[in-house]
N, C-alpha and C positions, 0 to 999 in steps of 0.2 A: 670591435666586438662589444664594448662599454655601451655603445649608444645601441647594436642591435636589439641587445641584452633590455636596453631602457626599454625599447619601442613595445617589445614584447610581451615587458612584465604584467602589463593587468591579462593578456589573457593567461598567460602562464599561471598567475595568481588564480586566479578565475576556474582554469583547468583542473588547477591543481587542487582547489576547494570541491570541487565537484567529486573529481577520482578517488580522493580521501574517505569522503562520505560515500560512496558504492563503495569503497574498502570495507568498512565497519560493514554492512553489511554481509557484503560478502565472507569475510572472516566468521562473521557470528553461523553464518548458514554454514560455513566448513566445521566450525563445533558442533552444530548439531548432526552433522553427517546429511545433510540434505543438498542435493543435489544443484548446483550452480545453472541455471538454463542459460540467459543471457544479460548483460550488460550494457546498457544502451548509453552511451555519449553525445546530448546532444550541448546546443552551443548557449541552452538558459539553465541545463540541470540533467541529470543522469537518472535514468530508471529498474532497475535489476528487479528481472525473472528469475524465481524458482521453482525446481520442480517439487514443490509444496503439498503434500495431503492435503486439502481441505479440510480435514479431520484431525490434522496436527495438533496437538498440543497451543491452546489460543495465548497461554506463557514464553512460548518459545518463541512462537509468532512477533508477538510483543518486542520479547528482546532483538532478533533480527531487525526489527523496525526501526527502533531507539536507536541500535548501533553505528548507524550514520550519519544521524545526529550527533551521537557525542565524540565520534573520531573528529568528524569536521570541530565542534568544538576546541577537543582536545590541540591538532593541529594547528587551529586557529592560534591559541594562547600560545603555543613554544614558538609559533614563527616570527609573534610580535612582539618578543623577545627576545630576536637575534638582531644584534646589531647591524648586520649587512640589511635588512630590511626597513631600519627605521624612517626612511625616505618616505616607503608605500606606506606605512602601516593605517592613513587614512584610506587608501584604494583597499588595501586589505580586509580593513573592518566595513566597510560600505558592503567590500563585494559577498562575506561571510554571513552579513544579515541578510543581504538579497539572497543569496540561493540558501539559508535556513529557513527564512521568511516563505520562500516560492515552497520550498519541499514541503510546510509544516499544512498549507493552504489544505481545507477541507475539500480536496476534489481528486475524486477519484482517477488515475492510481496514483497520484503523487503519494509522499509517505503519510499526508495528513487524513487523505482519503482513504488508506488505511485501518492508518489508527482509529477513524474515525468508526470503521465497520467494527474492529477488533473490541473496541469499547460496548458499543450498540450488542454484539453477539454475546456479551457476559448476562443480558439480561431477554433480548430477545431471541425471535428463533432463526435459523439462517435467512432465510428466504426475507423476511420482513426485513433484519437489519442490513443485506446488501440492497435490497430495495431503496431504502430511506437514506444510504449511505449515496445512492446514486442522483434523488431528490433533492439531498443536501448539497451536493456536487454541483449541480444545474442551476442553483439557485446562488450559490459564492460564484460562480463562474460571472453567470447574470449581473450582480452588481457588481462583479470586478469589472466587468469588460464594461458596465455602465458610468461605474467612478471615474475610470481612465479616459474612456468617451469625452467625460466634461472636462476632465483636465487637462489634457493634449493626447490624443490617443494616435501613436506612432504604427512606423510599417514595422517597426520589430514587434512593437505591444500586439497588432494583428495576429501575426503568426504563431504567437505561442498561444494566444486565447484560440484560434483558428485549430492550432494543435492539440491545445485542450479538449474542446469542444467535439473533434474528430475521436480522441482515445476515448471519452466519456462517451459518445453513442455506442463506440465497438463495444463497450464494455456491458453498456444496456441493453446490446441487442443479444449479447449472449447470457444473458439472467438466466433466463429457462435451461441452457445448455451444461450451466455451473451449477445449478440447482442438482439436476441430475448426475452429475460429477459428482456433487458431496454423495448423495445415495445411493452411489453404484458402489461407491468406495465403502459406503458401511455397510454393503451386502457382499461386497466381495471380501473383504478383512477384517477378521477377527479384533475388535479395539475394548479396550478394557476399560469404561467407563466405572466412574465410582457414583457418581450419582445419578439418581433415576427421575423419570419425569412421567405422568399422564398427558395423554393428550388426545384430539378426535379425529386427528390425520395428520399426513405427512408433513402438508407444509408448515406445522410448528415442529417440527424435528432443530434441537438447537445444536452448538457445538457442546465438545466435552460431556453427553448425555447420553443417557440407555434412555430408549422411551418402550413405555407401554400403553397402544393404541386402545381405547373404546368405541366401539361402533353400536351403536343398540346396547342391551344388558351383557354384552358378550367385550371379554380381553384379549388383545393379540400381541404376541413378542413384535418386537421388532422387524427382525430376521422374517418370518413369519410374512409379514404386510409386502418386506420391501421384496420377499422372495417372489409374490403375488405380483406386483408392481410390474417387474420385471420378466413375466411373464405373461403379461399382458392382461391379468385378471382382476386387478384391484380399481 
């Protein structure tokens, strides 16, 4: 049983770093009352859907994101501290930088691809900051898969680049379809924005914003434009 036990520990270790970190997420999204979609296991890193407003709170968002980072963290430090593990504790810390390292990567949707829109949306508007969050994406992807290229680039290093590369187009080809997602959802529900914004159409619409469009010398609510939009008049 000793030696099954040996054979197994790195993915076990490995497993168990991954499940951790979709914990902390998952946790974080059960406080906020938001709704769990799916969790994905795969064999370099875990990925967790939620049924997420677009219009959510870009605070909350935040901490959902962070939270599986710092479970895994947290996890990390007590297990390297239990005497039954001091054997692994260098496969443990290898394998703990590797999948924070892989999650933190700016490419969308891993968590860094994330963060990386979450950050971008506190200053631009939706549409621009998933834009450039997807640019940024294809471009770390690029010289990842380039650096690795020259340094030995394996059949597993393929597949996840391969897999990357496949989630980052789906995610590209559906810009237009999430665009509209966000502004359906703020003509269909009432959101109580504190601060307010000018602008000359929709596509600066930001998060956390009431906007007020100008078009010529004339203002239009919000509500107003998107009611137009959506019925085919704007």
């Amino acid at each position: 049983m000793a030696f099954l036990i040996g054979a197994f520990m790195p993915f076990i270790i490995f497993l168990s770093l991954i499940i951790v970190h979709e914990l902390g997420h998952f946790l974080a999204a059960l406080f906020f009352k938001i709704e769990v979609d799916k969790i994905y296991i795969y064999p370099f890193g875990g990925v967790s859907k939620f049924n997420i407003s677009l219009n959510e709170s870009i605070l909350k968002e935040f901490i959902i994101l962070i939270m599986g980072p710092i479970f895994q963290i947290v996890f990390y430090l007590i297990i390297i501290n239990i005497g039954y593990f001091n054997n692994y504790i260098s496969l443990i810390t290898t394998y703990n930088y590797t999948v924070l390292f892989f999650n933190l990567l700016p490419i969308y949707p891993l968590d860094g691809g994330k963060l990386l829109n979450i950050l971008l949306s506190t200053k631009l508007s939706f549409r621009n900051s998933f834009d450039i969050s997807i640019i940024i994406s294809y471009i770390v992807l690029l010289l990842m898969g380039i650096l690795l290229l020259c340094r030995d680039l394996s059949l597993n290093v393929l597949v996840i680049i391969s897999f990357l590369f496949c989630k980052l187009n789906f995610e590209k080809n559906k810009r237009n379809y999430i665009f509209d997602k966000f502004l359906l959802e703020r003509y269909l529900n009432k959101y109580s924005f504190k601060k307010r914004k000018n602008v000359n159409n929709i596509n600066k619409f930001m998060r956390g914003k009431y906007h007020i469009i100008k078009k010529g010398n004339k203002y239009y609510t919000e509500k107003t434009v998107l009611n137009n939009k959506f019925n085919n008049k704007y």
